[in-house]
VOGU-3710 file (C-alpha; in Angstrom, 3 decimals, decimal comma):
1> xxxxxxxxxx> 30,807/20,947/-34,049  31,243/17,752/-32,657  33,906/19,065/-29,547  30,590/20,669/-28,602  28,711/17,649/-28,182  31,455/16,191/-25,922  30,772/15,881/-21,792  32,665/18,114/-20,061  34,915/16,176/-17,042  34,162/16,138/-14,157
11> xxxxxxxxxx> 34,792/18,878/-11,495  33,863/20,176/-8,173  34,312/23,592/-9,455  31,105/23,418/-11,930  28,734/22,354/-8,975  30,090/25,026/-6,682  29,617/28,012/-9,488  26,075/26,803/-10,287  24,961/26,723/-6,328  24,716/22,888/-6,900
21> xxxxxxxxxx> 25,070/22,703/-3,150  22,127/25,193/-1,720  19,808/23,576/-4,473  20,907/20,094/-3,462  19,841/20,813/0,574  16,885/22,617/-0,893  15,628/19,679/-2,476  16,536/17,358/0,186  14,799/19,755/3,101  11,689/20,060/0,504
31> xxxxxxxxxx> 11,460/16,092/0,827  11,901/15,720/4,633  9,354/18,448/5,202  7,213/16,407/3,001  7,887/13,102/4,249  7,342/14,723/8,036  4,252/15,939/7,215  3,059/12,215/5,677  3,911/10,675/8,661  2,005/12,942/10,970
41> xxxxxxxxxx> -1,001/12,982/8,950  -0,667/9,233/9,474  -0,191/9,290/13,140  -3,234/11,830/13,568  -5,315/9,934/10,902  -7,456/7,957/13,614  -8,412/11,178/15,865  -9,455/12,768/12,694  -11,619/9,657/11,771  -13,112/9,511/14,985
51> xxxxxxxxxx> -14,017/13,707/14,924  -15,231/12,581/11,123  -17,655/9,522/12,415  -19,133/11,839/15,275  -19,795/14,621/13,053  -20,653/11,929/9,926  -21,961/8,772/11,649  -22,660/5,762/9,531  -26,157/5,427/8,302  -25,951/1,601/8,868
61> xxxxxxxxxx> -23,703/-0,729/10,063  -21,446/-2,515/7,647  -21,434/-5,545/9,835  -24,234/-8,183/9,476  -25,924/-8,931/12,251  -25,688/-12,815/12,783  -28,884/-15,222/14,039  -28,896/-16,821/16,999  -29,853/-20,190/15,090  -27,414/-21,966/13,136
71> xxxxxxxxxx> -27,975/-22,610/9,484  -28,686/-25,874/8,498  -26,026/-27,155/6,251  -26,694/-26,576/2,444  -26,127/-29,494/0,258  -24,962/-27,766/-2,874  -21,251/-26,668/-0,256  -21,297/-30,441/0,947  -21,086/-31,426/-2,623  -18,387/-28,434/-3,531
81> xxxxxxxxxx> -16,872/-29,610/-0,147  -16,309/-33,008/-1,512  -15,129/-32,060/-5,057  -12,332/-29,908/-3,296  -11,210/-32,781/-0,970  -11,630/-35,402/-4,483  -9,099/-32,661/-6,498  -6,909/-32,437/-3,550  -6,038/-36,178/-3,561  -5,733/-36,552/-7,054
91> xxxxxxx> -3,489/-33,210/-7,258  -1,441/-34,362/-4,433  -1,156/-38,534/-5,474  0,091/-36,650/-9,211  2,983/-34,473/-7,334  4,041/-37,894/-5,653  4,707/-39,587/-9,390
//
């Protein structure tokens, strides 16, 4: 029983007999077709977006529309502002020791 369990060597012979070849192309040609048909699907993706938003258009705009006037500057940032230049120093004086 255990000579059974053993791997049989290596030959050329047992992939030939089994049509190891054709299946090997097969597979391969099965992945190139696939990997064709990805990339195309890529390349075309934008025309297809564009039919898609003509026939689909966006209800709104993602965007924000911005003011024309400035906002004025909001203290609560100014003090973040200054506790992120404060831990920058100290982080940067302790890499120096």
């Amino acid at each position: 029983m255990a000579a059974a369990l053993r791997p049989t060597p290596f030959q050329l012979e047992n992939i030939t007999n089994a049509d190891g070849l054709q299946i090997a192309f097969a597979g391969m040609a099965i992945v190139f077709a696939a990997l064709i048909f990805i990339s195309l699907f890529i390349v075309a993706l934008p025309k297809i977006l564009i039919v898609a938003n003509k026939i689909l258009p966006e209800a709104e705009p993602h965007i924000p529309v911005r003011s024309a006037k400035p906002k004025a500057a909001d203290t609560s940032s100014a003090g973040a502002e200054i506790a992120a230049a404060v831990a920058f120093a100290y982080h940067t004086n302790q890499e120096g020791d």
